[in-house]
C-alpha positions as CSV (number, residue, x, y, z in Angstrom):
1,X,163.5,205.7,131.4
2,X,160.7,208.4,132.1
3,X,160.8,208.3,127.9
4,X,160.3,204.6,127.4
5,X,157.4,204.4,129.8
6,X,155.5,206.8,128.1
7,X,156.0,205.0,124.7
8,X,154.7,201.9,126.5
9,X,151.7,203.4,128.0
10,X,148.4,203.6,125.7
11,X,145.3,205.1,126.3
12,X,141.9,203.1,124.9
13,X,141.7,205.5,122.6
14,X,145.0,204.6,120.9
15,X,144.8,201.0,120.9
16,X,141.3,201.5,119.1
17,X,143.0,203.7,116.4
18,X,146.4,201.2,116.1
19,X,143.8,198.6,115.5
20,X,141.8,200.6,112.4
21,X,145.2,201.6,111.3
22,X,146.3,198.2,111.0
23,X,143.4,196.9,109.4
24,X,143.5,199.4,107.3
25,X,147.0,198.8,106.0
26,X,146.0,195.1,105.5
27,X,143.3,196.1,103.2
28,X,145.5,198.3,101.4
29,X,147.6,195.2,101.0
30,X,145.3,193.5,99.1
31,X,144.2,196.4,97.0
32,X,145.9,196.1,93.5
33,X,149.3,197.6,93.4
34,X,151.4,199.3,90.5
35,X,154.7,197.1,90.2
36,X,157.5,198.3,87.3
37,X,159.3,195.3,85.5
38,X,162.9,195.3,84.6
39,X,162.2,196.1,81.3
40,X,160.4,198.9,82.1
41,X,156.9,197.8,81.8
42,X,154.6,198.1,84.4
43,X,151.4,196.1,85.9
44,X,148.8,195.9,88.4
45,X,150.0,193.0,91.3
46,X,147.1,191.6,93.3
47,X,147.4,189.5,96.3
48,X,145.1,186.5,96.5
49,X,143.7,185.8,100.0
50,X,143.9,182.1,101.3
51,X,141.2,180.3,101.0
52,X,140.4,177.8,103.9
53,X,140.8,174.4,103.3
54,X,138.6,172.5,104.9
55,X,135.4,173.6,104.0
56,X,134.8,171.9,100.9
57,X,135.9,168.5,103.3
58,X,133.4,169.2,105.7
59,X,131.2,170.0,103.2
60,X,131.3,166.5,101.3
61,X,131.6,164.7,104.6
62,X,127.9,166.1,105.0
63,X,126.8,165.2,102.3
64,X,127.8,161.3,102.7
65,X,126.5,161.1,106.1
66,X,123.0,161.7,104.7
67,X,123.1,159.5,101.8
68,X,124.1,156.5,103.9
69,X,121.5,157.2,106.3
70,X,119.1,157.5,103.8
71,X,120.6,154.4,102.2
72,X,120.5,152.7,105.4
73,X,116.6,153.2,105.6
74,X,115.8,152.4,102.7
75,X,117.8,149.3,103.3
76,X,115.7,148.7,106.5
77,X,112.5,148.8,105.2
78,X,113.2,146.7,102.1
79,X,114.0,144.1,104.6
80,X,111.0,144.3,106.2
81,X,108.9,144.6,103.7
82,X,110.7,141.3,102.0
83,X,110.8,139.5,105.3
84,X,106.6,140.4,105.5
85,X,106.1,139.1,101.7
86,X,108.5,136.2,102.8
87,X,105.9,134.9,105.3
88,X,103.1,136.3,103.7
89,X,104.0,133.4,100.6
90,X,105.2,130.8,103.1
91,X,102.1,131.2,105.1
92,X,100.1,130.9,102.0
93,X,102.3,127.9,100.4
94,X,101.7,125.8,103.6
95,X,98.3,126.7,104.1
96,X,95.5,123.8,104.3
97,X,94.1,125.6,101.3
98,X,97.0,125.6,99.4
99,X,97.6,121.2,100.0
100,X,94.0,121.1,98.8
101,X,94.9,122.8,95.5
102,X,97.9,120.5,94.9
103,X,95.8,117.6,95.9
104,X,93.6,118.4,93.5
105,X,96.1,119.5,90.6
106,X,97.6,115.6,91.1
107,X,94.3,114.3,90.7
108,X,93.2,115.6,87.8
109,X,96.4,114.9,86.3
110,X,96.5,111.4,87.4
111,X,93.2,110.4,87.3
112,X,94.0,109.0,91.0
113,X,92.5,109.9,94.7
114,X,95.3,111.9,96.4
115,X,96.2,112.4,99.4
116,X,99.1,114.7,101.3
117,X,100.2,114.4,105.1
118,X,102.4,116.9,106.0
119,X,103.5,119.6,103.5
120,X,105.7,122.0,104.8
121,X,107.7,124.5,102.6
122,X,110.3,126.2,102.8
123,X,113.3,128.3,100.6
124,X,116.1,125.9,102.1
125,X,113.9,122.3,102.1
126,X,110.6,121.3,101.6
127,X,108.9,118.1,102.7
128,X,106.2,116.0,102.6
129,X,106.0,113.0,105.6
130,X,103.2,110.8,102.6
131,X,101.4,111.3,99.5
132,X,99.3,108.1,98.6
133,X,97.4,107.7,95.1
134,X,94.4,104.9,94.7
135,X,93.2,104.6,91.2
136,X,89.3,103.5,90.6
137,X,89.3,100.3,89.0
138,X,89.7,100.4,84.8
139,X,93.3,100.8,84.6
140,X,96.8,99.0,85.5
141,X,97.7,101.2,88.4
142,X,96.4,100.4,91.5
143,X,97.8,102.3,94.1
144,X,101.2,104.1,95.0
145,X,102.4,105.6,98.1
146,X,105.9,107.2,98.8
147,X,107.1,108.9,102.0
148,X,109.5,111.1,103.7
149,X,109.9,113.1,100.4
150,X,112.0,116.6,100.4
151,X,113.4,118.7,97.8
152,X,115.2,121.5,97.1
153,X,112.5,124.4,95.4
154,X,113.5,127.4,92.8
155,X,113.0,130.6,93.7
156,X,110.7,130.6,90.7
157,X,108.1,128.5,92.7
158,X,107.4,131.0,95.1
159,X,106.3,133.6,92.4
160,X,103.4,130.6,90.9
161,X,101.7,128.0,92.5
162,X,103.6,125.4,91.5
163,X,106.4,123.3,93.2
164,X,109.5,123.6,91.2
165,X,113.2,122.0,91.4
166,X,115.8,119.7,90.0
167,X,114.8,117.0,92.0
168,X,112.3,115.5,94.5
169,X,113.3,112.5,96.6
170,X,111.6,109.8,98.6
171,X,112.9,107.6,101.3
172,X,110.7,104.4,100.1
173,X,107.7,103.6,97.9
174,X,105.6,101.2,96.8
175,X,103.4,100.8,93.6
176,X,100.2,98.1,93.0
177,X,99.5,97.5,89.2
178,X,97.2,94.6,88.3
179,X,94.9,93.3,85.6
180,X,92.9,95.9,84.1
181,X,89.1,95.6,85.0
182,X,85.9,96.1,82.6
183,X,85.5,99.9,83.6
184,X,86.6,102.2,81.8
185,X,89.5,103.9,82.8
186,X,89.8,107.1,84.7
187,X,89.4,110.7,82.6
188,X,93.0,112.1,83.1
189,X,92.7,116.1,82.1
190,X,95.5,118.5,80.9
191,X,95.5,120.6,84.3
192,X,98.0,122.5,85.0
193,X,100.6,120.4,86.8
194,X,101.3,121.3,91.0
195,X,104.6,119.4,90.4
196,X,107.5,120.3,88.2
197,X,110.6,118.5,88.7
198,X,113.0,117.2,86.7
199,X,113.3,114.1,88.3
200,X,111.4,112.0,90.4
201,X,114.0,109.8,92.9
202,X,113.1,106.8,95.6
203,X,116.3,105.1,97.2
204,X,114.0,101.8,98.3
205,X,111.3,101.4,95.9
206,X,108.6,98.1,95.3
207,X,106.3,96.9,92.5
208,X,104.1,94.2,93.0
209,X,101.6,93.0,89.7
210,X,98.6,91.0,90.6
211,X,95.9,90.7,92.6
212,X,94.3,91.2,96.3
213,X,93.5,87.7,96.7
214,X,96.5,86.0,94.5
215,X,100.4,85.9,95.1
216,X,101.5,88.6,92.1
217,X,103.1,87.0,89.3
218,X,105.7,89.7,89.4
219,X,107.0,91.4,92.4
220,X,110.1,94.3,92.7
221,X,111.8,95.3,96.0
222,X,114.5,97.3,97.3
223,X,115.3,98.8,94.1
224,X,116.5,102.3,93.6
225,X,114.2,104.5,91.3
226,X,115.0,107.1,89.2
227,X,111.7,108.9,87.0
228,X,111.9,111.7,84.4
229,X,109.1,113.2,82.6
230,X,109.1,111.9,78.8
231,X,110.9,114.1,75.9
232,X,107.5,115.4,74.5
233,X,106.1,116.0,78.4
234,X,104.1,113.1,78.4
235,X,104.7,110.0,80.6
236,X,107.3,109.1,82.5
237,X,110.7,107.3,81.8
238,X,112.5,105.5,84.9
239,X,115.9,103.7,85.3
240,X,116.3,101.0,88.3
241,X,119.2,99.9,90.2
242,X,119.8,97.2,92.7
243,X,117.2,95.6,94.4
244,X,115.7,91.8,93.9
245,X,112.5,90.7,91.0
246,X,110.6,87.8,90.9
247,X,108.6,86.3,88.7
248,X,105.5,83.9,90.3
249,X,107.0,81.5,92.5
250,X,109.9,81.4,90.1
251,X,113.4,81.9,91.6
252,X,114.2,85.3,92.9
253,X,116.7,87.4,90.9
254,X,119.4,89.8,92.2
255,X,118.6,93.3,89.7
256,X,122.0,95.0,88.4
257,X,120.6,98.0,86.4
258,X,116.7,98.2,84.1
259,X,115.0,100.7,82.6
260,X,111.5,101.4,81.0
261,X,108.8,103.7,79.8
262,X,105.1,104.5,81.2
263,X,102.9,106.3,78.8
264,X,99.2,106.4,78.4
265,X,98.3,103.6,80.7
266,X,101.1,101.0,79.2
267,X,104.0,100.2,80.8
268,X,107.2,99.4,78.5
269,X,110.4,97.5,80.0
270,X,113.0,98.4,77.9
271,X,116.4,96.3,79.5
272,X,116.2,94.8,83.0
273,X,119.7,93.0,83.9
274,X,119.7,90.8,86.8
275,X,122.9,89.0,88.2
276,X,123.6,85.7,90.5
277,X,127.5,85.5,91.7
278,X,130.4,87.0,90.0
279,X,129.8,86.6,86.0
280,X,126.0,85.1,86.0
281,X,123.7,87.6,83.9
282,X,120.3,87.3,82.8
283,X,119.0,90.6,80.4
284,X,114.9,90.8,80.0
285,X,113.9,93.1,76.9
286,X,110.4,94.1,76.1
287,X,108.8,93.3,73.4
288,X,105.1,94.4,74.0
289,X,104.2,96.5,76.8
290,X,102.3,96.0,79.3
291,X,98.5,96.9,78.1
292,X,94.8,95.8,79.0
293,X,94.4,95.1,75.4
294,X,97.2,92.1,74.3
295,X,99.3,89.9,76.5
296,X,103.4,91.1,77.1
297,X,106.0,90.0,75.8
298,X,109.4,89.8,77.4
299,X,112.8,88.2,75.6
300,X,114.9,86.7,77.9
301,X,119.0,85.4,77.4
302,X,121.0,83.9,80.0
303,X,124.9,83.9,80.5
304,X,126.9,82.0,82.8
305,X,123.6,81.6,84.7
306,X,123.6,79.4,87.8
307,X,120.9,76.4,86.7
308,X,120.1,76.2,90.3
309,X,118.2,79.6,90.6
310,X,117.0,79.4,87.3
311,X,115.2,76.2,88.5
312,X,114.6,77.8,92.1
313,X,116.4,77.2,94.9
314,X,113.5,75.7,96.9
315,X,112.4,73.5,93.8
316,X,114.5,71.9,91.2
317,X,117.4,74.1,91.8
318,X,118.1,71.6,95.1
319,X,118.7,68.4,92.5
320,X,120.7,69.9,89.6
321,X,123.6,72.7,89.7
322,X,126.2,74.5,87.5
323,X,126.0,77.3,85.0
324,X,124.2,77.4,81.9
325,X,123.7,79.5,79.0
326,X,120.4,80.4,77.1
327,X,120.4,82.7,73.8
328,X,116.5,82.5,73.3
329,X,113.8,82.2,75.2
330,X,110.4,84.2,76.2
331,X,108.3,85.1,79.1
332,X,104.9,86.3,78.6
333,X,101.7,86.6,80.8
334,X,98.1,88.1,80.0
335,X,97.9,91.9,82.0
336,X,93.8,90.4,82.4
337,X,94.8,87.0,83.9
338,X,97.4,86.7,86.8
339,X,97.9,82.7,86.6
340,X,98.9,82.9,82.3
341,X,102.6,83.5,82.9
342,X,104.9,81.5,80.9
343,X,108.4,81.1,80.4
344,X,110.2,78.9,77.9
345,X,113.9,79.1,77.5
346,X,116.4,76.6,75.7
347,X,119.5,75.9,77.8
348,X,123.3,74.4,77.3
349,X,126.1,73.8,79.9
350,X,128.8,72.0,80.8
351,X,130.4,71.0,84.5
352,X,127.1,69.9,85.8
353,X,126.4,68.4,88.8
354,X,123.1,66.1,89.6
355,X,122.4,65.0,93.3
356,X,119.4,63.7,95.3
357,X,117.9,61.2,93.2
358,X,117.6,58.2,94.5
359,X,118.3,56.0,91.6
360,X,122.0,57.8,91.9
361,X,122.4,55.5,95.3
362,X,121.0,52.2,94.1
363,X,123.3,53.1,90.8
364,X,126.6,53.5,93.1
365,X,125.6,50.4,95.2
366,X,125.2,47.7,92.1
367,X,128.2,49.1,90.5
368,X,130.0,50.0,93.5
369,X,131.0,52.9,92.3
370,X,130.6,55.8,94.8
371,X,131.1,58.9,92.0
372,X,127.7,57.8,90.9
373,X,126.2,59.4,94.1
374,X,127.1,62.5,93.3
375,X,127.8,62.6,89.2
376,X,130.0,65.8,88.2
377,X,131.1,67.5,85.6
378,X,128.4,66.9,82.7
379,X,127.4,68.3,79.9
380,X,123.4,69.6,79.8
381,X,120.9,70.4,77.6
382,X,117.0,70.9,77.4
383,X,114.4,73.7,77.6
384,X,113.2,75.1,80.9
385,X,109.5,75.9,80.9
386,X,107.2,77.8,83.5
387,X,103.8,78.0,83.6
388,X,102.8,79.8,87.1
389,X,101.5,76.2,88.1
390,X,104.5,74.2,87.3
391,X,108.0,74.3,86.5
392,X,109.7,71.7,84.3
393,X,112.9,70.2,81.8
394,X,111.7,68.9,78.6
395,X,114.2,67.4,76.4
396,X,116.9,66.8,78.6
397,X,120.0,65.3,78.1
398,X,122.8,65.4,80.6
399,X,125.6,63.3,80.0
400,X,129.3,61.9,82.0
401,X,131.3,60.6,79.4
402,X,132.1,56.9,79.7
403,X,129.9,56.8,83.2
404,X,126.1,57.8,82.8
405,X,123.4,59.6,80.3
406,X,119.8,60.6,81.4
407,X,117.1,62.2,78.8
408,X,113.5,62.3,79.4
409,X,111.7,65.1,81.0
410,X,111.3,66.4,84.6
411,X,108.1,68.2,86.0
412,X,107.4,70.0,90.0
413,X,104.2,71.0,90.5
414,X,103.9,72.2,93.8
415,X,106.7,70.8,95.5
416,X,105.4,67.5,93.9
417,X,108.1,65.6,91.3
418,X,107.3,64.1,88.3
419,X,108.8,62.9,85.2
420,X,110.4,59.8,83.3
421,X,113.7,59.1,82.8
422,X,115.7,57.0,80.5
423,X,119.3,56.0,82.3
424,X,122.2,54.8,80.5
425,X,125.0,52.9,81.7
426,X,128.2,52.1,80.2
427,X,127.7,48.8,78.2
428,X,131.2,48.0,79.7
429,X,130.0,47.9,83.6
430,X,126.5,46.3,82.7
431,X,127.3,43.4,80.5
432,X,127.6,40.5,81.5
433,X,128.3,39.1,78.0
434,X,128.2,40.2,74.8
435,X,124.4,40.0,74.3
436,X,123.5,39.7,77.7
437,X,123.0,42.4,80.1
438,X,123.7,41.7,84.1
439,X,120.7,43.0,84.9
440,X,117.2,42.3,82.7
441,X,115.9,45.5,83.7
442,X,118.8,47.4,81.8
443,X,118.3,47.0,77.8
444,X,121.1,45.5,75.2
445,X,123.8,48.1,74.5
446,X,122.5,51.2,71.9
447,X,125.0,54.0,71.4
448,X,127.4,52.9,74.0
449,X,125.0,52.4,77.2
450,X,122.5,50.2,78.1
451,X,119.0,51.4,79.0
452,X,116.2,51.5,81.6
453,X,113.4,53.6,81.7
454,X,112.9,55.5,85.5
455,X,109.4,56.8,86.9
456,X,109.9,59.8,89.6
457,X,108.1,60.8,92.2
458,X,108.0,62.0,95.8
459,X,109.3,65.6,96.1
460,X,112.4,67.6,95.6
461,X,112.9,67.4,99.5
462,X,112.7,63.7,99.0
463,X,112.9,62.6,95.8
464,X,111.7,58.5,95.0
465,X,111.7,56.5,91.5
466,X,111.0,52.8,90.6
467,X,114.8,52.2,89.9
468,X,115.1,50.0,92.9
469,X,111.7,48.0,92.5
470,X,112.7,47.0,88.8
471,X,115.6,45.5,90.1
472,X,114.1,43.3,92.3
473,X,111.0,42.5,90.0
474,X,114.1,41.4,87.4
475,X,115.8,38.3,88.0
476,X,119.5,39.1,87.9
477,X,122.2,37.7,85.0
478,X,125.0,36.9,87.1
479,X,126.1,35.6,90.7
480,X,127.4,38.0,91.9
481,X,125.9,38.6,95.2
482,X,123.0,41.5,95.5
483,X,123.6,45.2,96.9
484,X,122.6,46.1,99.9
485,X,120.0,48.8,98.5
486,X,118.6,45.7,96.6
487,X,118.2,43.3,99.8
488,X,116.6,46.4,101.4
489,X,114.5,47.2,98.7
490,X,113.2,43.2,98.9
C-alpha cells in the first residue's frame, strides 16, 4: 500500500519532466521513421499532422461579409444619387421654364399662339389640364383646344427635351377652320418638335367650318379622333368614328367610320360613312381638298337611305318618307365663301309614302277614297338639290299604280314651300264619259290619268295649294252632290 502511494505521489518537478518527455515522444512521432516492407525493402514513413478544418470556412465567410457590405453601399448610394437626378429632371421637366420652351417649340411648328395650363410630368403619367392654339388670320385653321390630356412617356424623354410615347390622349376637343383670309399665311419653321408621339387620340372631338358671324356650313361633334403623323413626317393623317356631321342646315347625319389627310394647309377627306337605321348608308369621298385656292369637291352615294333625313327632318323630310338610293351625286362649297355649298344628287326608290299635302284631303273627299290621304307604297324619282339657301326636288315623279302620279318640282326656302305640281288621276275614277272629265279642272285622259296642274305654298308645318279653289272656280260635269272640302272651300 505504502508502495502504491509513493507511485501516485509526484513532486512539480516530475510532472514538468513527464510533460517534456511526452512532448518529446510526440515529436519523435512525427519525425520520419525507417519501416521494412515484406519484401524486404525499406522506406522512410511520415506522419501527416491534421490540419484544422475550419479555417479556410471562416476565412471565405470573411471575405463575403465584406463584399456584400461593400455591395450594399454602393447599392445605397446609387439610389440616392438616381433618386437626386430623378428629381433633379422632374423638377426641371415641370419647371415654368421648361412649359415656355414647349410652348414655343409648338409654335414655331404650327405657326399657332400656344398656350399650356397645367403640365405636370411624371415617369408613371403625365398630364396637361389645356393646351389651346389660335392661328393669325391667312390660313384655314382657326383655333383648337383639347383638355384633360395624359400620356404614358419613354424613358427616352427624360434623357432630351422632348415628350415622347406611343400615345397621347384627350378627353374632348374642339377645332375652328374657316375661309381663308387675304393674309398671308403664318411662317411654319422646321424646329425641333416638343411632341413626339405616335398617335394623337381624343374620345369626344368637334369641327366646326365657317364663320364668327355665320352658322358653319359644316359642323362635327362627338366623334372619336384618332391622328398619326404622315409616312414622310409631314402632316397629319386622322381616322373618325361615331359622332354626328352636318352639312348647313341640311339634315344631320349619324357618322359610322371616316378618314382623311392634313398636309400643308389643305385638308383631304378621304371616306366619311354616315348611317341612319339598320341598313341606311351614305359614303362621302373627296375629290379636291379643302384649299384657299379652288373650291372642294366631295362625291356622295346613298344606299337604303331614309328620304326623310336626306330632305331634313324639320323640312321636307315631314311630307315625304321611305328609302331611296343615289349612285351619283356631288357636294361642293367654296373654302373663301361660307354660303356657296351645294349638293345635287339623283335619287330612286320604291315603298314611298307622301302625307301633309293638302290637295291629298280634297283628293280623298271627291273620290271618297280615304287611302288617298295618306298614298303608300310608290315608286320615286328626281334629283335632290341644296344650295345653303334652299333645299328642293326637281324632276320628280312619284307614282301609285292605278291610284295617283305627281311630277313637277318642290322648293323650301326657309321653312317657306314652293313648287308646282302636275296630279294625275285614274281616267277610270274621273271620267264622267268617254271625252268628258267629271271635273273641268282635271284634263282629258293622257297616259292613263287625267291632269291638273297644283300651285304650293304655305309651309312644311302647314302646307296649302290651289287644288281646292280650282274646284270651285270649275263648274262640275256631273250631279253628283259636292264634298264637303268643296262646300267649305265655297
Amino acid at each position: 500500500m505504502e508502495k502504491d502511494s509513493e507511485q501516485r505521489s509526484y513532486s512539480v518537478d516530475e510532472m514538468m519532466e513527464q510533460l517534456k518527455k511526452g512532448k518529446r515522444g510526440k515529436s519523435r512521432s512525427e519525425d520520419p521513421e525507417l519501416v521494412t516492407r515484406s519484401d524486404g525493402s525499406q522506406v522512410m514513413r511520415v506522419r501527416k499532422r491534421k490540419r484544422r478544418t475550419d479555417q479556410p470556412a471562416r476565412s471565405t465567410r470573411m471575405r463575403q461579409r465584406r463584399y456584400g457590405f461593400i455591395s450594399t453601399i454602393g447599392f445605397v448610394v446609387l439610389l440616392v444619387v438616381s433618386g437626386i437626378s430623378l428629381l433633379l429632371v422632374m423638377a426641371r421637366f415641370n419647371s415654368k421654364g421648361y412649359r415656355e420652351d414647349v410652348e414655343q417649340s409648338l409654335s414655331q411648328s404650327t405657326g399657332a399662339q400656344v398656350g399650356l395650363t397645367d403640365l405636370s410630368v411624371n415617369p408613371i403619367k403625365s398630364q396637361v389640364k389645356s393646351v389651346q392654339f389660335t392661328w393669325p388670320s391667312g390660313g384655314l385653321p382657326k383655333s383648337l383646344k383639347l383638355e384633360e390630356m395624359d400620356a404614358r412617356l419613354k424613358a427616352s424623354s427624360f434623357l432630351s427635351s422632348r415628350l415622347q410615347g406611343r400615345e397621347l390622349r384627350a378627353s374632348s376637343g374642339s377645332m375652328a377652320i374657316g375661309p381663308p383670309g387675304d393674309a398671308t399665311p403664318p411662317l411654319v419653321t422646321k424646329a425641333e418638335k416638343s411632341l413626339d408621339f405616335e398617335s394623337y387620340h381624343c374620345n369626344q372631338f368637334d369641327l366646326t367650318y365657317g364663320t364668327e358671324t355665320e352658322d358653319p356650313v359644316m359642323r362635327l361633334r362627338g366623334t372619336e379622333l384618332t391622328a398619326r403623323p404622315g409616312k414622310d413626317g409631314n402632316g397629319l393623317s386622322f381616322t373618325l368614328s361615331g359622332g354626328f356631321v352636318r352639312f348647313g342646315d341640311w339634315s344631320e347625319f349619324r357618322v359610322k367610320t371616316g378618314g382623311g389627310e392634313w398636309k400643308e394647309g389643305s385638308f383631304s377627306l378621304g371616306r366619311l360613312y354616315v348611317r341612319s337605321g339598320e341598313s341606311g348608308e351614305a359614303v362621302f369621298k373627296g375629290v379636291k381638298p379643302v384649299t384657299r385656292h379652288s373650291p372642294a369637291v366631295f362625291d356622295l352615294e346613298l344606299i337604303q337611305f331614309p328620304i326623310e333625313e336626306l330632305l331634313g327632318l324639320d323640312s321636307l323630310g315631314q311630307l315625304i318618307s321611305g328609302q331611296v338610293d343615289g349612285p351619283s351625286g356631288s357636294l361642293t362649297f367654296d373654302p373663301q365663301e361660307v354660303t356657296s355649298g351645294q349638293l345635287r344628287i339623283q335619287f330612286i326608290g320604291s315603298d314611298i309614302s307622301i302625307e301633309g299635302f293638302r290637295f291629298l284631303g280634297g283628293l280623298a273627299s271627291i273620290l271618297r277614297k280615304d287611302h288617298y290621304i295618306r298614298p303608300e307604297g310608290g315608286e320615286i324619282t328626281g334629283t335632290l338639290k341644296w344650295d345653303r339657301d334652299q333645299m328642293g326636288i326637281e324632276d320628280l315623279k312619284y307614282e301609285v299604280r292605278a291610284h295617283m302620279m305627281l311630277t313637277g318640282n318642290i322648293m323650301v326656302r326657309q321653312q317657306e314651300l314652293s313648287g308646282t305640281l302636275q296630279l294625275g288621276v285614274p281616267e277610270a275614277l274621273m271620267m264622267k264619259t268617254l271625252t268628258e272629265p267629271r271635273y273641268s279642272s282635271f284634263s282629258t285622259p293622257r297616259k292613263g290619268y287625267c291632269w291638273t296642274e297644283l300651285q304650293l305654298g304655305g309651309t312644311v308645318e302647314q302646307p296649302n295649294d290651289n287644288f281646292l279653289r280650282k274646284l270651285q272656280a270649275a263648274p262640275l260635269k256631273t250631279k253628283a252632290p259636292e264634298s264637303p272640302d268643296l262646300k267649305k272651300a265655297k
